[in-house]
N, C-alpha and C positions, 0 to 999 in steps of 0.2 A: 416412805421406804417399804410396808408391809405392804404394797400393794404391788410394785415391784418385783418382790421379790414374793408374793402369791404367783404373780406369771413367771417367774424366771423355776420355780415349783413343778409349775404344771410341765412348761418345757421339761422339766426332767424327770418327770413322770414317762411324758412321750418319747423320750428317748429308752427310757428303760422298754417299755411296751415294744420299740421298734428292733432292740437288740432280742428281744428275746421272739422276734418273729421268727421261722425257720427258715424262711426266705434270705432273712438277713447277713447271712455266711455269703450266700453265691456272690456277692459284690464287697469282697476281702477289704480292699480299699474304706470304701464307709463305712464297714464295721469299724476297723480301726478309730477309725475318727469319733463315730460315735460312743466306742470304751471310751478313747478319751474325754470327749465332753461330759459324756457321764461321772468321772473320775475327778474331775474339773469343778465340775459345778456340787461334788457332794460339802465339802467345807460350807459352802455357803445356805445346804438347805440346812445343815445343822446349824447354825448359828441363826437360821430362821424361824426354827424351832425352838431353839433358846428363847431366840428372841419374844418370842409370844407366849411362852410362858411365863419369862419376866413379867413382860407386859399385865398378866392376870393376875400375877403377885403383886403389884404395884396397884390395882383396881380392886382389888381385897382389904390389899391395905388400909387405902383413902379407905373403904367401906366402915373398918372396923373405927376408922379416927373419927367418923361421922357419927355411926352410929350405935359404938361400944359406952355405956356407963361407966366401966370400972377402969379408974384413970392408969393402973397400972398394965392393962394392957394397950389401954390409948398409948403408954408412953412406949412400949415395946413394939406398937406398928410403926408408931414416928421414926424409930430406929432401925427398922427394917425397910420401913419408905427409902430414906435416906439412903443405904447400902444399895439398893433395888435400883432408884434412879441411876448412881455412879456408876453399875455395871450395867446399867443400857445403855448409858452414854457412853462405855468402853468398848462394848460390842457393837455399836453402831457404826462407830468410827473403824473398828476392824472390819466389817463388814462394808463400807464403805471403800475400802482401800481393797476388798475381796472383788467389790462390782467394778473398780477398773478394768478395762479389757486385757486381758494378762499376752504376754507373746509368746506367738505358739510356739516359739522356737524354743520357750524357755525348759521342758520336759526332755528333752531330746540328749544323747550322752553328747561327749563334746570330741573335737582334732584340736588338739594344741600345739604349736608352733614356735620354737623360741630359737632364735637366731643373733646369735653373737655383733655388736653394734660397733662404735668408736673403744680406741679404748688396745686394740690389737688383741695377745694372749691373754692380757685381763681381763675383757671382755668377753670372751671363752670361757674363760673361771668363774664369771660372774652368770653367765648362760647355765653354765653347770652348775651354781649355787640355787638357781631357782626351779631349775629341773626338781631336785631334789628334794625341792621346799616347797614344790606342789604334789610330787609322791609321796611323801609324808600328811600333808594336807589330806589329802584322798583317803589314806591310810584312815586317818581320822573318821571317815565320815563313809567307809566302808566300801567306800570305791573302787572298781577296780583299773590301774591300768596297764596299760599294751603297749612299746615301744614299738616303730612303725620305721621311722628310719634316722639315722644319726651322722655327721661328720664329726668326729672328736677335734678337737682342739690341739696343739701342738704342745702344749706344756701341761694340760691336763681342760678338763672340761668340755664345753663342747662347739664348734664353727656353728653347728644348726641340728637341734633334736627334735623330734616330730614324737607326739606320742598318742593314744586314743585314750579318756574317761567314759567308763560307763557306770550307770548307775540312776540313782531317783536323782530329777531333777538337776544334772547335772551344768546344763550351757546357762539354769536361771542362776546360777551360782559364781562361774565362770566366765563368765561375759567380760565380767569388769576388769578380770586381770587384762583384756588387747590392750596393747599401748609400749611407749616406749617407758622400760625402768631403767634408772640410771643408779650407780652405785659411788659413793665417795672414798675411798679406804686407801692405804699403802699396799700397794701389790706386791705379790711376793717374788716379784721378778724386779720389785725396786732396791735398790741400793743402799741410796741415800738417804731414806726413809720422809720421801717424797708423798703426800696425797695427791694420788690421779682419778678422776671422775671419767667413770666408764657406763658403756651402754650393752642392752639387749634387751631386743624388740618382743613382746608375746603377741601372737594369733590367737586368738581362739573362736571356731567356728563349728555349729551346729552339726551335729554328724547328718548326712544324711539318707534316708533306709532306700530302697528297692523301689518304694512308692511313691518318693519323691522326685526320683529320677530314672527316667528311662532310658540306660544306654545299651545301643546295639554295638553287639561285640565286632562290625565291619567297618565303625569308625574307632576302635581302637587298636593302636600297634603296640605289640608286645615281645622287648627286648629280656634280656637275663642278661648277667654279669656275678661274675664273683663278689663275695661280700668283702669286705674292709675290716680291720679292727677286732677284739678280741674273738675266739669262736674256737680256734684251733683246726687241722687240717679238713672236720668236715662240713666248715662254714669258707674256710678262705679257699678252698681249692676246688671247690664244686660249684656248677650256676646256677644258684638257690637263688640268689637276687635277683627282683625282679621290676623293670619300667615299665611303665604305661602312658601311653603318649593318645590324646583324644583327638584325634584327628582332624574334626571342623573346630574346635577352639586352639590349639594346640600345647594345650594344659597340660602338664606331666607330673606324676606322680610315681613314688619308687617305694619299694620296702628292700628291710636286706637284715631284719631282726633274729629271722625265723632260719630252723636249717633245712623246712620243707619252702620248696617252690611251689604247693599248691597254697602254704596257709601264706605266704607271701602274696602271692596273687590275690588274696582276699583281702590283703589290708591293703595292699595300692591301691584296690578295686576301691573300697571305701574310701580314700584320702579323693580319688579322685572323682569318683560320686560328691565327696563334699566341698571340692574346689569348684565344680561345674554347677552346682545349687546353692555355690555362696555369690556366685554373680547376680542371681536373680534374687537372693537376701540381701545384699547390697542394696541395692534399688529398696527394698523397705525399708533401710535404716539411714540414706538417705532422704528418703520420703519422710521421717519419723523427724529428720534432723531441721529439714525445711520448713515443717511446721511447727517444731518447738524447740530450742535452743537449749538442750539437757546438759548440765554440766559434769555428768556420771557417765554414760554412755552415747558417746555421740558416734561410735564407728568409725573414728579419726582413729588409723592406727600409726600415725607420726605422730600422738600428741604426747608430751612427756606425760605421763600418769601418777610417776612413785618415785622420791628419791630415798636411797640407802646409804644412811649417811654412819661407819660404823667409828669416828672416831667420838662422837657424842651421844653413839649407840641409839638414834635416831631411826626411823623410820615415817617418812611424810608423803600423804595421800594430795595431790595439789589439786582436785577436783574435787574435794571437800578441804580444801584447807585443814587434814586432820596428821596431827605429831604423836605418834606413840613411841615411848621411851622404853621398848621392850625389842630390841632390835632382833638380841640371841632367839629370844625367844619365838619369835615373827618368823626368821629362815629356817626355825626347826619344824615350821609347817604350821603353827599355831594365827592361822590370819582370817580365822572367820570372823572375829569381832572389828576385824576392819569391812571383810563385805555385810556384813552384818547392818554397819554405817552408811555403805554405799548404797545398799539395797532401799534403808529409811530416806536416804537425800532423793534416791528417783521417786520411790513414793511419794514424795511429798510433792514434788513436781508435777509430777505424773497428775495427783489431786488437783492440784493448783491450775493446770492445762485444764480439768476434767471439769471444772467449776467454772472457768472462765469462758469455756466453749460453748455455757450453756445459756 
């Protein structure tokens, strides 16, 4: 593994030496790429540096068990041996799981998507419970986000909300909510005090920048429309809203958050930049899926993922088989120690593929 990660070293030496060339600005693009690799691979030279001083604490040690007379410090390297070994075999294994090839997509903020499923107005209310339980979530973890565009729901909630996350590391985080959630409860539209099982779908996809995709403003058509829904006379009565319609794929994309038509224009612009760069992310997660069968992230976004079960205050992940008994607590945004979970089950995969390949 030190030998490894000597070359994976030196690479990031040469990437430092090539960022700070002055040449290195005029081609924007590989800069880019290259902060980030630089920024990427720093965890790992630290923990190689750990690692080697461990390493010479450990060859110290043995030294002194060898060659010390005085038993009482024999017996204080044997104990320090011991601690030494345990945390290189900790860090090895973290650092192991660091040399997996990570997905570039995972750094990038995120477009999230939640659309009201089976289920009719409850399904809307249930749309609108997770909207709210991933703003809060975000909240948590300092994120910020942007509402982009919304259909509200007829008795409250919402037919289909679109919103942007930005922040560190936001889609490696994010991923796992796509999929279909389903919710068990008595609706408040029931009577009889009936349990109905309702649905609503999550997207979530890679935002993505200027450099990832190239569009000319000659394949795209650009409508306006009045906005919908709360705002008062200078959102509903002016043509602030704004579609985007991409011409050779004929992708569409709208906002109608904003009471400017120009900051409107820039988040359809982005919805639809990352509708037209999830086609060809598709095709990786595909590809990702054909050669390994992940039961965490498979880009199946029909596949049930989470039932919300509130009258046994349940909450169950079915791609980890995991049940937490903290349901309230879960929609009030508190659900990292479930991706927390998801994150360790693809790891572990992820290893298992990485050993087995070889």
């Amino acid at each position: 593994m030190l030998e490894k990660l000597f070359l994976i070293k030196k690479r990031w030496i040469d990437i430092e030496l090539e960022m700070n060339d002055p040449s290195a600005m005029s081609d924007m693009k590989r800069y880019i790429k290259l902060n980030k690799d630089y920024k990427e691979l720093q965890p790992i030279i630290e923990g190689y540096e750990e690692l080697k001083k461990i390493g010479e604490d450990i060859n110290s040690a043995k030294d002194i068990i060898k060659n010390e007379k005085d038993e009482e410090f024999r017996t204080m390297a044997k104990e320090e041996l011991n601690d030494l070994v345990l945390r290189q075999s900790n860090l090895e294994e973290k650092i192991r799981l660091m040399l997996i090839p990570a997905d570039p997509e995972d750094s990038k903020n995120a477009i999230v998507e939640i659309r009201a499923g089976t289920g009719g107005d409850e399904a809307s209310i249930f749309a609108g419970d997770l909207y709210r339980m991933y703003v809060k979530f975000c909240e948590t973890k300092n994120w910020k986000t942007e509402g982009v565009d919304f259909t509200e729901g007829t008795v409250g909630g919402y037919k289909e909300v679109i919103f942007n996350i930005s922040g560190d590391d936001v889609y490696g985080q994010m991923k796992y909510e796509s999929g279909v959630h389903r919710v068990q409860r008595v609706p408040k539209t029931e009577t009889q005090g009936r349990i109905h099982t309702s649905a609503a779908s999550v997207v979530v996809l890679p935002e993505a920048d200027e450099f990832d995709i190239d569009l000319k403003p000659a394949d795209i058509r650009k409508d306006t429309f009045c906005s919908s829904g709360p705002g008062g006379q200078s959102v509903n009565t002016t043509y602030s809203a704004i579609r985007l319609t991409h011409i050779p794929t004929g992708i569409v994309a709208s906002c109608q958050d904003q009471k400017s038509q120009v900051k409107n224009f820039q988040k359809a612009l982005a919805v639809l930049r990352t509708r037209i760069y999830e086609l060809e992310y598709q095709k990786h997660l595909d590809e990702i899926s054909s050669k390994r069968k992940t039961m965490v992230s498979t880009g199946d976004r029909s596949a049930k993922i989470r039932t919300y079960n509130y009258p046994q205050g349940r909450v169950t992940d079915h791609r980890i088989s995991l049940t937490m008994y903290n349901l309230q607590s879960f929609v009030d945004g508190n659900i990292q120690e479930m991706i927390d979970q998801l994150q360790l089950a693809e790891n572990a995969e992820r290893l298992k593929a990485e050993v087995e390949g070889k």
